[in-house]
C-alpha positions in Angstrom: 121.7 81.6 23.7 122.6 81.3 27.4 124.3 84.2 27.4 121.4 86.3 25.9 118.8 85.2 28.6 121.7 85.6 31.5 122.1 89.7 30.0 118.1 89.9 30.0 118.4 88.4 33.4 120.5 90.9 34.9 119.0 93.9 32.9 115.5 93.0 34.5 117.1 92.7 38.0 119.2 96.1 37.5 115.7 97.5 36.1 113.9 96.5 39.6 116.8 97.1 42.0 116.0 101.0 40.6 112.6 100.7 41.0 112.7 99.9 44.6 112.4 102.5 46.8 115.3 102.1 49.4 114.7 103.5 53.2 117.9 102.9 55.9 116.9 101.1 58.4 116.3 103.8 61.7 117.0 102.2 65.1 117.1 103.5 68.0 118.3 102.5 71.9 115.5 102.3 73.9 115.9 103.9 77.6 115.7 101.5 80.8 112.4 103.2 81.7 110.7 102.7 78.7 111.6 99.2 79.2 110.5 98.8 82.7 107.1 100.5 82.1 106.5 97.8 79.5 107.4 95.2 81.5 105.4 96.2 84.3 102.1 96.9 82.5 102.3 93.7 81.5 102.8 92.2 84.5 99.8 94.6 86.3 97.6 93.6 83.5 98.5 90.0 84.2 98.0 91.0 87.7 94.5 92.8 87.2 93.5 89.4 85.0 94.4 86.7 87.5 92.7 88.9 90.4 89.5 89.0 88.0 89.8 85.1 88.0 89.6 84.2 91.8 86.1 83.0 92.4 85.8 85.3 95.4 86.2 88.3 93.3 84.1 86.7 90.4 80.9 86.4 92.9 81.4 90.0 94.2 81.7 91.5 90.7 78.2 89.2 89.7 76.7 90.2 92.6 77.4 93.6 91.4 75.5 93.2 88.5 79.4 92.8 86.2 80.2 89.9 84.1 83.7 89.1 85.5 84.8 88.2 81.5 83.3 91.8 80.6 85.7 92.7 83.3 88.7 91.0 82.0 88.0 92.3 78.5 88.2 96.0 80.4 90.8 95.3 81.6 92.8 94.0 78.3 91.5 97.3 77.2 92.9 99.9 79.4 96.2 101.8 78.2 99.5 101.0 80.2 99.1 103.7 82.2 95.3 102.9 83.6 96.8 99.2 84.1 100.0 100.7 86.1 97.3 103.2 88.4 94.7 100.4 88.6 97.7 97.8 89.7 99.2 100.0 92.0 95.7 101.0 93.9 95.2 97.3 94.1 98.2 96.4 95.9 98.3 99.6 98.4 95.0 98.2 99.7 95.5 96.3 103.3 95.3 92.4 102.7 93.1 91.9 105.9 90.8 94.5 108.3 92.5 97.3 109.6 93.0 97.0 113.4 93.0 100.4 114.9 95.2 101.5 117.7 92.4 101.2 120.5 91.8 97.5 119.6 95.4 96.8 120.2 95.6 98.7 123.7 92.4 96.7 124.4 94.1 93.1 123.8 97.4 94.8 125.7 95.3 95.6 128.8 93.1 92.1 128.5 96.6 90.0 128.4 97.9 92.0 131.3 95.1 91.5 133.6 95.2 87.8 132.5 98.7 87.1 133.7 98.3 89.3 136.7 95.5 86.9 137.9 96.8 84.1 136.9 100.1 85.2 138.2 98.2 85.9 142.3 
């Protein structure tokens, strides 16, 4: 009896092993810059996000008329490629106001005449 249900056994398993349909497995070696450009869209998005967060930016974008969430949800949006560009625009902005050159001759020239009055 035991051995009857062991041979059905095994004749439903051989059955269902040919019924499955069997695909190799396909890998492949991912190149260093395919790996980088992931890495850094996700870090620009993450960039993008946490600029969105700063209340500063948050009370220019409402005065603007933009939800800053709508904004965030743009931005988790946007293809790799629209993060990288946006990211990169973002950071090759100057941090404070540009000083021209004739602002810095001024201070130069003010200094100068300081000390030489000072100095007599």
């Amino acid at each position: 009896m035991k051995s009857a249900a062991f041979r059905m056994l095994c004749r439903f398993l051989i059955a269902s092993m040919f019924a499955m349909s069997f695909q190799p497995a396909l890998a492949g070696v991912i190149g260093t810059d395919q790996a980088v450009a992931a890495t850094s869209a996700q870090a620009g998005r993450a960039a993008l996000i946490s600029t969105l967060s700063r209340s500063d930016v948050a009370s220019q974008l409402q005065a603007q008329g933009v939800d800053p969430e709508a904004a965030k949800a743009r931005v988790a949006s946007m293809t790799d490629q629209e993060v990288t560009t946006l990211a990169g625009q973002i950071e090759s902005l100057p941090a404070g106001a540009h000083v021209s050159g004739l602002a810095i001759a001024a201070v130069v020239v003010v200094v100068a005449l300081l000390v030489w009055y000072l100095w007599k």
